[in-house]
Structures are given as C-alpha cells and as structure tokens.
N, C-alpha and C positions, 0 to 999 in steps of 0.2 A: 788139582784145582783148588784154589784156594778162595773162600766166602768173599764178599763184596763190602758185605753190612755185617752189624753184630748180628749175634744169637736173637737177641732179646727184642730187637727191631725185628729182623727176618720172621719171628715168631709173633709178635705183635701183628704184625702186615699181615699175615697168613691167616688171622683171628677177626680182623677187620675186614678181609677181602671176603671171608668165607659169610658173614652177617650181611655184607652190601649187596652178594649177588642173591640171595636169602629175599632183603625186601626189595631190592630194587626188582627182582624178576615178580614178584607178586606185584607193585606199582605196575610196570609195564603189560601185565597181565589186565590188569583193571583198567587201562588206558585204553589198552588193543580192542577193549569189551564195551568201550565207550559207557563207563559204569556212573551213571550220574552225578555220585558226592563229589566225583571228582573233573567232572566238562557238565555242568549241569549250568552251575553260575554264570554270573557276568563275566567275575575278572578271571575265570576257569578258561583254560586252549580249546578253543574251539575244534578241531582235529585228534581226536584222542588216537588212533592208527600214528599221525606225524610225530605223534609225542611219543611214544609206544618205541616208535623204531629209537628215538635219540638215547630213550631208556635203556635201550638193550643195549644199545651202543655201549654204555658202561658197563654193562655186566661186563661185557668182549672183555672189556679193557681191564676191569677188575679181576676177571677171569685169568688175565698174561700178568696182572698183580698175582694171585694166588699160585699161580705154576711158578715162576721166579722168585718170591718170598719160601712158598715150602721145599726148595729145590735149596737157598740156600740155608734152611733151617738143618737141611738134611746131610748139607756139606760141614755146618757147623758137629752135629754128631756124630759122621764118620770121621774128621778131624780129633774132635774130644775121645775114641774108641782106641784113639793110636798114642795117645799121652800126652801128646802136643799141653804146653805149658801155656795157661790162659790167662793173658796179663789183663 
C-alpha cells in the first residue's frame, strides 16, 4: 500500500491532531461542568452540555485525523526500511 500524503504532512497532521484532542477534550470537559469563565456571560452558550457534545464531536473527528495521518506516517517508514528512492 502505498502513502496518500507526504511524510512531512502525515507527521505534521499526527502532531496537530494529537494537541487538538489534548485541549479540545479539557474545553469540552469545562463545558459538560457548566464551568463559569466560560457560560457565565452574556455573549457565553447558554447550554454548556449542548456545547460540550459539538466539542467532542471534534475530538471523534480529530481522532479519525490522528489514526489516518499516523497510519500514513507509518506507511511512509516501512516504505523508507525497503530503500524505496525518495524524490
């Protein structure tokens, strides 16, 4: 099988997805808790639960980022193991 993306993207992606699911799961954490600095105010979501679920929603999503960026990070290194010439 052969990589999709480069190296250097695939490992990027891998690097970014692993940070986003990091704070976005503490944000949606703080949401789910109805934690005040953040549904306290005016112009704050009234619903911190509603807001909570859309949050995780990304994680999911960043999560199928992070299994398919280091999947092909992983294809790029057994490719590179076999000599394969890398223009």
């Amino acid at each position: 099988m052969k990589p999709v993306v480069g190296s250097m993207q695939a490992w990027s992606c891998f690097v970014i997805s692993v940070f986003a699911i990091i704070i976005l799961s503490v944000l949606g954490i703080l949401f789910k808790g109805n934690h005040p600095e953040l549904v306290g105010g005016i112009e704050d979501p009234d619903d911190g639960p509603a807001t909570a679920g859309a949050v995780f929603i990304a994680v999911i999503i960043y999560a199928g980022f992070l299994v398919f960026c280091g999947l092909q990070g992983l294809l790029h290194l057994r490719e590179n193991r076999r000599g394969s010439i890398a223009l």
